[in-house]
N, C-alpha and C positions, 0 to 999 in steps of 0.2 A: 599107821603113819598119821601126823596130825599136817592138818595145813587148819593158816589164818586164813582167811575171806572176810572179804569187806566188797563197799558200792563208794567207788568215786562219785566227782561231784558232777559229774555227764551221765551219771546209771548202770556205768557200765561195771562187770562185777570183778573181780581180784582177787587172784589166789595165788598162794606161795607152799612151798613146806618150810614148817617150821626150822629146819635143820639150815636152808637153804639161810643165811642172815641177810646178805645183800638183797635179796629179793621178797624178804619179808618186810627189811626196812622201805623197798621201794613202794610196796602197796600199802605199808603206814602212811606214806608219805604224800599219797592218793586221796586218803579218807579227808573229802572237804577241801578237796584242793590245800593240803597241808596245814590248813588253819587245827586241825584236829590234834594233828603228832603235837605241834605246839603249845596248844594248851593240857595235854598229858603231859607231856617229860616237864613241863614248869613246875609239874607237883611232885615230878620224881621226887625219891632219895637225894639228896646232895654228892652219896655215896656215885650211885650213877649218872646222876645227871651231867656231873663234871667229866665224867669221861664218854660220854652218847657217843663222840667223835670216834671211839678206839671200843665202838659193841664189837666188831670181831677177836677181840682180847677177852670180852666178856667171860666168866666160867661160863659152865652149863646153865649152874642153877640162877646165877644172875642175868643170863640171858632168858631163862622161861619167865621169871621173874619182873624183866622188863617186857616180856610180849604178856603177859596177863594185866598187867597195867590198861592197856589198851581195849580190853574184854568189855563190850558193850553190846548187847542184843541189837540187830539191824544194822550197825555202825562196823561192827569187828568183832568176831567172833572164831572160834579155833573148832574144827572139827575133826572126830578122827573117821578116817576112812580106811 
């Protein structure tokens, strides 16, 4: 099973699985007090970016797709367990 993990902007740490999407998007939404998601999906695809609103429509692979976006060492990171 993979989950994201990340560190909002209080320290405190954040974890989802990845299958779970509302609750991955909520611990994106954490990283940096949101300044973070925001500056990743402005560089999206246009392909996704126009639809962020409707990720649970996403396919699969456009959904792994837009959570590797987000892959930064210390900031957001996927781990399998």
């Amino acid at each position: 099973m993979k989950i994201g993990v990340c560190v909002d902007g209080d320290g405190h740490f954040n974890a989802a699985k990845i299958t779970d999407r509302p609750s991955v998007m909520k611990v994106l939404k954490a990283i940096m007090d949101g300044d973070y998601f925001e500056d990743v999906t402005e560089e999206l695809d246009d392909s996704l970016y126009e639809r962020i609103d409707d990720y649970m429509l996403f396919t699969e692979e456009e959904w792994l797709e837009f959570v590797h976006t987000f892959e930064q060492r210390n900031t957001f990171e996927l781990i399998e367990i």
